[in-house]
C-alpha atoms as an extended CHARMM CRD file, in Angstrom:
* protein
*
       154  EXT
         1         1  UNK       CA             -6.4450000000      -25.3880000000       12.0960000000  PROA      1               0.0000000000
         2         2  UNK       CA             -5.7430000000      -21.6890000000       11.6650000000  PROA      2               0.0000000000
         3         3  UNK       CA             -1.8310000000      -20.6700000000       10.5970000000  PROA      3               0.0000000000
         4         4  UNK       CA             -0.3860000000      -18.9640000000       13.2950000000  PROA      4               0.0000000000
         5         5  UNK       CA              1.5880000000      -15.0990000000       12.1680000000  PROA      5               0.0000000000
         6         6  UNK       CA              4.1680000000      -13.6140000000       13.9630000000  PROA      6               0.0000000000
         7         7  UNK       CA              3.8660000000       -9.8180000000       13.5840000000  PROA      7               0.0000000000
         8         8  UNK       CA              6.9870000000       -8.2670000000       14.5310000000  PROA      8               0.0000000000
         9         9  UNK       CA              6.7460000000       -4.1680000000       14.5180000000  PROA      9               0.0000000000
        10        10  UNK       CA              7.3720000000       -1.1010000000       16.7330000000  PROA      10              0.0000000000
        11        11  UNK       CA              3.7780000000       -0.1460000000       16.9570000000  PROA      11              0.0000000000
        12        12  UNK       CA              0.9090000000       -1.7370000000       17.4160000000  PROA      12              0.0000000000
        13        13  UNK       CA             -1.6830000000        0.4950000000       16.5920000000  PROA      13              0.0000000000
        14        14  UNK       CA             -0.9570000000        0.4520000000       12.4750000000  PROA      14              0.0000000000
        15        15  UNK       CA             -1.4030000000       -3.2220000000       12.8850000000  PROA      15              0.0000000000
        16        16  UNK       CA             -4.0030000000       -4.1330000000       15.3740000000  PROA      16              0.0000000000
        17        17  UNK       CA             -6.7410000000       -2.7370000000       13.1510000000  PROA      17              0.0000000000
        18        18  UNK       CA             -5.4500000000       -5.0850000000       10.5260000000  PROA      18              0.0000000000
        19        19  UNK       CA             -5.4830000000       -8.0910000000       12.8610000000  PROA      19              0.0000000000
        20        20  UNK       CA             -8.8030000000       -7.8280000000       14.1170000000  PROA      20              0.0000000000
        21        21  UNK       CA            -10.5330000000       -8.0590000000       10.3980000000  PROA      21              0.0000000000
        22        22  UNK       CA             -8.0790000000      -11.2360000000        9.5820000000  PROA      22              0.0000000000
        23        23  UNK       CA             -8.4220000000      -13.0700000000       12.8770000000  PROA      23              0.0000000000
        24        24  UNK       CA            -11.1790000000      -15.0940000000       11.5860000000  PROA      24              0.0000000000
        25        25  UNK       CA             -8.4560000000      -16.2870000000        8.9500000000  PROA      25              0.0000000000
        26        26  UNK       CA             -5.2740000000      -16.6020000000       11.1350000000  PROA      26              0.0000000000
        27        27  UNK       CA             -4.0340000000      -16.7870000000       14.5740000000  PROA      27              0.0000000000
        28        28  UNK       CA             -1.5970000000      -13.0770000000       15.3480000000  PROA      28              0.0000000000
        29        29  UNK       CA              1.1740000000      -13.2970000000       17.9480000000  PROA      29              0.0000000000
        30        30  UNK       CA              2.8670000000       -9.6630000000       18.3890000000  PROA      30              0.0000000000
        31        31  UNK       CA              6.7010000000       -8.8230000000       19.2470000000  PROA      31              0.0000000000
        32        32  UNK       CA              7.7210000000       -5.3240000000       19.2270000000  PROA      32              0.0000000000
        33        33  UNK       CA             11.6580000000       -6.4590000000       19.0330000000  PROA      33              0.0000000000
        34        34  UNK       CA             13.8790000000       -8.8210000000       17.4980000000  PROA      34              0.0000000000
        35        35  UNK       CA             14.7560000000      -10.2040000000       20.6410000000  PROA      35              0.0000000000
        36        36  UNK       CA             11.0410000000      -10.7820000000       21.8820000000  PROA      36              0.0000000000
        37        37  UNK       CA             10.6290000000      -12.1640000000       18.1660000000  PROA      37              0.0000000000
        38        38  UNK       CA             13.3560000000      -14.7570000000       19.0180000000  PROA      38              0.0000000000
        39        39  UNK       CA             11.9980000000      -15.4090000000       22.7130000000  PROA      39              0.0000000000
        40        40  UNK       CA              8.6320000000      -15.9010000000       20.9480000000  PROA      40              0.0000000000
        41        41  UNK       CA              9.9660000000      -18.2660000000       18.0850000000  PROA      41              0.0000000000
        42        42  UNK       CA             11.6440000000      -20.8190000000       20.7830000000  PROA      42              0.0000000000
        43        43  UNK       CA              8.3960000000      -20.9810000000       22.2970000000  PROA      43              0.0000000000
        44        44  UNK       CA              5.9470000000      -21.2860000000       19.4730000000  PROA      44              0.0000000000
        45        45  UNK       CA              5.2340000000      -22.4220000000       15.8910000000  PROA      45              0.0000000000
        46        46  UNK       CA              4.4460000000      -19.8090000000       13.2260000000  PROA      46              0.0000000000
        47        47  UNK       CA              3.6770000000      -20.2100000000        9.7080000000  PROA      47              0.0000000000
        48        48  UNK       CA              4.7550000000      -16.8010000000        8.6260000000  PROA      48              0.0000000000
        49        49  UNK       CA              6.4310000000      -13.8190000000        9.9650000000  PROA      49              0.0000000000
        50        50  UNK       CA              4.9250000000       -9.8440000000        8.6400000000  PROA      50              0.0000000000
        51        51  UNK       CA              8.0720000000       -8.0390000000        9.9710000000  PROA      51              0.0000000000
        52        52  UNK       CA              8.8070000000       -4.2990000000        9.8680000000  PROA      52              0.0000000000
        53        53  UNK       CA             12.6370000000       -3.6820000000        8.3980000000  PROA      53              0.0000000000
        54        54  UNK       CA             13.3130000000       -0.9190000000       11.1200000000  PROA      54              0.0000000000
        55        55  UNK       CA             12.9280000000       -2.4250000000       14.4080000000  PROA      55              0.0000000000
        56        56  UNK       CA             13.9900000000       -0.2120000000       17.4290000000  PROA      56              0.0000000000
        57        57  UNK       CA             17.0660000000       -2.9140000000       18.5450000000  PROA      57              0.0000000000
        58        58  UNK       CA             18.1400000000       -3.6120000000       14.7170000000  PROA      58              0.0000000000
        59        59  UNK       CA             18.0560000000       -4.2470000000       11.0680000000  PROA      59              0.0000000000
        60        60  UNK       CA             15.1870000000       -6.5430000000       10.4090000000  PROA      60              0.0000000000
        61        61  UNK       CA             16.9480000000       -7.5350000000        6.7850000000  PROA      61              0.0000000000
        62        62  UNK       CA             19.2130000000       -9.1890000000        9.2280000000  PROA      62              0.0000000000
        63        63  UNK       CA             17.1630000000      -10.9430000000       11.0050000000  PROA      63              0.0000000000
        64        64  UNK       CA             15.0930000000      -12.2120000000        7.9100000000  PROA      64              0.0000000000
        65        65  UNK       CA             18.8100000000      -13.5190000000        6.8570000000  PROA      65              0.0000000000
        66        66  UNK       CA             19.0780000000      -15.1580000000       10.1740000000  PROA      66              0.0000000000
        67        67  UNK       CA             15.8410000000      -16.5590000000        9.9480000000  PROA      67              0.0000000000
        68        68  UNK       CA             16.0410000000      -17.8780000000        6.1760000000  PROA      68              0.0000000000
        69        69  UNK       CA             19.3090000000      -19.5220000000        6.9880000000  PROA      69              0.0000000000
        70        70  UNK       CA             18.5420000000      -21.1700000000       10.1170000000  PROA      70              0.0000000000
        71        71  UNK       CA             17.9100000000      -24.7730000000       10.1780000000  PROA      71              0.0000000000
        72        72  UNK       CA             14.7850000000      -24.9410000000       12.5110000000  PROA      72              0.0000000000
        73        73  UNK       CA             13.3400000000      -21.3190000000       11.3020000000  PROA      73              0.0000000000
        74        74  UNK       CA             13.8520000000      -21.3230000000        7.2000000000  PROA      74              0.0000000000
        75        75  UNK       CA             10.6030000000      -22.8050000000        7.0000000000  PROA      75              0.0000000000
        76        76  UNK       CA              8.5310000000      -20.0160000000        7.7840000000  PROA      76              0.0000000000
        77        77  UNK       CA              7.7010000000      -17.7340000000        5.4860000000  PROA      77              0.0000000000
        78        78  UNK       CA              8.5850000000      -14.0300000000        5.6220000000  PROA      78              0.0000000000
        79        79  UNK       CA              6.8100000000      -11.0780000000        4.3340000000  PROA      79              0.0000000000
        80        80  UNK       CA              7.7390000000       -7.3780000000        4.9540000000  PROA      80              0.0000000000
        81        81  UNK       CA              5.3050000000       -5.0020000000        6.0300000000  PROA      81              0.0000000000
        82        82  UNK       CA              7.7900000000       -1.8540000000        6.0650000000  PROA      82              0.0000000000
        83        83  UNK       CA              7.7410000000        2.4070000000        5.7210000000  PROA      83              0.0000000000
        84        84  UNK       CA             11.0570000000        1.5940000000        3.2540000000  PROA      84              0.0000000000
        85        85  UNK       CA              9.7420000000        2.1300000000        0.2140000000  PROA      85              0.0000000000
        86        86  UNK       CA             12.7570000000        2.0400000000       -2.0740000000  PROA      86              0.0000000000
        87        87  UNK       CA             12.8850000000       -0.8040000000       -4.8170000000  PROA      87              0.0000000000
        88        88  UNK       CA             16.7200000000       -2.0300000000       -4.0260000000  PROA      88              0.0000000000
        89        89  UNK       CA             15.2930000000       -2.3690000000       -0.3970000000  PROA      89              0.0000000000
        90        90  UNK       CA             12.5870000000       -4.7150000000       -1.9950000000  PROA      90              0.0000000000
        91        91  UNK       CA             15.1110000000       -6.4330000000       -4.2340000000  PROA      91              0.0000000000
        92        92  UNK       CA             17.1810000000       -6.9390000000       -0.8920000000  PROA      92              0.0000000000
        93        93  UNK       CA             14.2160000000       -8.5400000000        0.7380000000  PROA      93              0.0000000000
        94        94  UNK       CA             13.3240000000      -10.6680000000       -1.8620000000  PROA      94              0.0000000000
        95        95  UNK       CA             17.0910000000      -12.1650000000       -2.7580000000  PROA      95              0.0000000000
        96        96  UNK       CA             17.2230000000      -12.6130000000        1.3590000000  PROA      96              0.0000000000
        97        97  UNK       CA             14.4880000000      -15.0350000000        1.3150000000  PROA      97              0.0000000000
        98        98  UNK       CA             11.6620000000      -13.0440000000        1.7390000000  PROA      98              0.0000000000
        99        99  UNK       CA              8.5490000000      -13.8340000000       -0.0680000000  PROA      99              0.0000000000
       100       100  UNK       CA              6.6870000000      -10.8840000000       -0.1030000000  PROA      100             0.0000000000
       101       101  UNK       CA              7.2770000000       -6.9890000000        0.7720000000  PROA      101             0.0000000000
       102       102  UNK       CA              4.6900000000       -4.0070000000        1.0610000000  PROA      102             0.0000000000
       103       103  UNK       CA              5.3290000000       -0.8340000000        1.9780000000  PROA      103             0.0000000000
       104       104  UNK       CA              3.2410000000        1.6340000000        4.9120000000  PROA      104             0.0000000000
       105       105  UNK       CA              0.6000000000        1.9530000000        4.4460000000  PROA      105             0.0000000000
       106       106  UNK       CA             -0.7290000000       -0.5240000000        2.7590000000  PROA      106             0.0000000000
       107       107  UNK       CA             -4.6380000000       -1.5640000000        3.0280000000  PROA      107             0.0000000000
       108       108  UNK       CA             -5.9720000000       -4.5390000000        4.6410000000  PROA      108             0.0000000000
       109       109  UNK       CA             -6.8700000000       -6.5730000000        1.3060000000  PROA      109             0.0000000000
       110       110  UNK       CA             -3.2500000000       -6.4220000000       -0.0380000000  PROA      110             0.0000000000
       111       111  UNK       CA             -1.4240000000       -7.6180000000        3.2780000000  PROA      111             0.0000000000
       112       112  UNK       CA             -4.3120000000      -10.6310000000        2.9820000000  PROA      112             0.0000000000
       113       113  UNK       CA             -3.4220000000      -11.3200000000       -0.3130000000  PROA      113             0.0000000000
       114       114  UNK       CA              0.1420000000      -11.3410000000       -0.0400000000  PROA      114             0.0000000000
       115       115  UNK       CA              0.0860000000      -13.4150000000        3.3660000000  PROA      115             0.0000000000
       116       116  UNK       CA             -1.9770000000      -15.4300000000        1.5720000000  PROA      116             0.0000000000
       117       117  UNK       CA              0.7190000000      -15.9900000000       -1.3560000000  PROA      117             0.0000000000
       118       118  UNK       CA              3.6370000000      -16.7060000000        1.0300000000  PROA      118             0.0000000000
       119       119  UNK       CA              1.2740000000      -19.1380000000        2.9770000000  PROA      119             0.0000000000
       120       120  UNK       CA              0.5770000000      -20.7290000000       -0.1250000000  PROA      120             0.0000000000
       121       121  UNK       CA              3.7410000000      -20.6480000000       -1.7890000000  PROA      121             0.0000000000
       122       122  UNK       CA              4.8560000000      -24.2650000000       -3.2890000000  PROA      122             0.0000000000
       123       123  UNK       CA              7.7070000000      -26.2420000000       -1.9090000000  PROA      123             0.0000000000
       124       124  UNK       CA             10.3850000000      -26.0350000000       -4.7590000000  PROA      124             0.0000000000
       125       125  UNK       CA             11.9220000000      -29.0750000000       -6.9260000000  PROA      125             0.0000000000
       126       126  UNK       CA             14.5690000000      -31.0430000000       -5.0320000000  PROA      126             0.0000000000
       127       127  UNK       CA             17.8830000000      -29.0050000000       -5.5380000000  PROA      127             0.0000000000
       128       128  UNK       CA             16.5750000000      -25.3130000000       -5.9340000000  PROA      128             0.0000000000
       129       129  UNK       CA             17.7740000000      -22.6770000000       -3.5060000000  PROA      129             0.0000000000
       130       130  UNK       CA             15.2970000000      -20.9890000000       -1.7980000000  PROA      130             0.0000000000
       131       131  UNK       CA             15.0740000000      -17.2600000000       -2.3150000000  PROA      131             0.0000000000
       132       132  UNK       CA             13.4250000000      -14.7510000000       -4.9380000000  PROA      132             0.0000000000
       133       133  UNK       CA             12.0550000000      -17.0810000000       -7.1660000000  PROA      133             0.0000000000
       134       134  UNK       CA             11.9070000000      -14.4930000000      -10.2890000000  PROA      134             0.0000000000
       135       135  UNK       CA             15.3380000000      -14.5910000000      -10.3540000000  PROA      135             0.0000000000
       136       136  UNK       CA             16.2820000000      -18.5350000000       -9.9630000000  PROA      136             0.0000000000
       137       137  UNK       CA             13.3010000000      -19.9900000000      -12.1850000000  PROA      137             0.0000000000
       138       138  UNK       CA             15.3610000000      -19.0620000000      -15.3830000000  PROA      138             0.0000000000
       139       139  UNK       CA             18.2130000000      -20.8060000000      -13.7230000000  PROA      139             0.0000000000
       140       140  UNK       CA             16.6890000000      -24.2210000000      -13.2210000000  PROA      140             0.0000000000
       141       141  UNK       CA             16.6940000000      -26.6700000000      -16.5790000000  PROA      141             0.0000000000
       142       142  UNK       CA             13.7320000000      -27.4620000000      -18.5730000000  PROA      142             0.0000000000
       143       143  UNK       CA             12.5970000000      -30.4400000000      -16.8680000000  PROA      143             0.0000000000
       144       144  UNK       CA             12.8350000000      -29.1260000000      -13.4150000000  PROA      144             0.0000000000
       145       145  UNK       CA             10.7120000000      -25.9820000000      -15.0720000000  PROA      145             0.0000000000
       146       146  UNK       CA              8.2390000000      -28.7020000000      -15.9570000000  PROA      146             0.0000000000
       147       147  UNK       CA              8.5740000000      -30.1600000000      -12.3450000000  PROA      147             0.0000000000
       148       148  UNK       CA              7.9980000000      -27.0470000000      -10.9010000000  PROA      148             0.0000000000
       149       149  UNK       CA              5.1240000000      -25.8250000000      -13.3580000000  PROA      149             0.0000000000
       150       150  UNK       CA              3.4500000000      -28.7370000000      -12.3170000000  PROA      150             0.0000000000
       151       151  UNK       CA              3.6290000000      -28.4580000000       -8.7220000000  PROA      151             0.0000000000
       152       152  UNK       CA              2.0520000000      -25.2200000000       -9.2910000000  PROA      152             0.0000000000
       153       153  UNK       CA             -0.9120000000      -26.4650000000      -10.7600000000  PROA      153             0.0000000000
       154       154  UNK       CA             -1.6630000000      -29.3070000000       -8.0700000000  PROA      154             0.0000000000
């Protein structure tokens, strides 16, 4: 069964290009707001959500911060796809829950590839908080390392 994405921008037309040469690989459902993103996520199951940060009826950091909290949502995996190019943006991203972030424009083969990594992302060791996992790693103690290495490798 494909995953099923959640693209949630503005415009269409940067994107749709995009879509077309991954549809073999996933299943795209667009929303052009955060409010059609939330009508959309009542009604259907996504794997991941490629979000733009500057949506036309708010902040999408906010919304990933809604969506990484919620109980029924924090599942799904979030990767930015955004024109905000500046590396605290990125580190904001990242320590919200976000598991990936590219800037516009970015080609084809590096939104796969990071979809891909969020998709594939491991489930973390019983007690770590979910969140930029550069910076929480060093945090955990060496046999939860060891746990987590080896979930890595299965």
């Amino acid at each position: 069964m494909k995953r099923h994405i959640l693209c949630l921008d503005k415009v269409d037309a940067e994107i749709g290009k995009i879509q077309k040469e991954m549809s073999l690989s996933w299943d795209w459902t667009n929303a052009h707001t955060i409010v059609e993103a939330k009508r959309k996520l009542a009604n259907e199951k996504f794997d991941l959500i490629l979000m733009e940060a500057d949506l036309d009826d708010g902040d999408g950091f906010h919304f990933c911060s809604w969506l990484t909290s919620h109980p029924i949502y924090r599942s799904i995996a979030v990767v930015f796809l955004t024109e905000r190019d500046g590396e605290i943006e990125k580190k904001h991203a990242l320590k919200l829950g976000a598991r990936g972030y590219l800037t516009k424009p970015s080609s084809a083969t590096a939104i796969k590839e990071a979809i891909t990594k969020a998709l594939l992302a491991p489930k973390m060791p019983e007690g770590f908080i979910e969140g930029n996992l550069n910076n929480q790693l060093v945090d955990l103690d060496e046999s939860s390392q060891d746990q987590f290495a080896e979930k890595l490798s299965n």
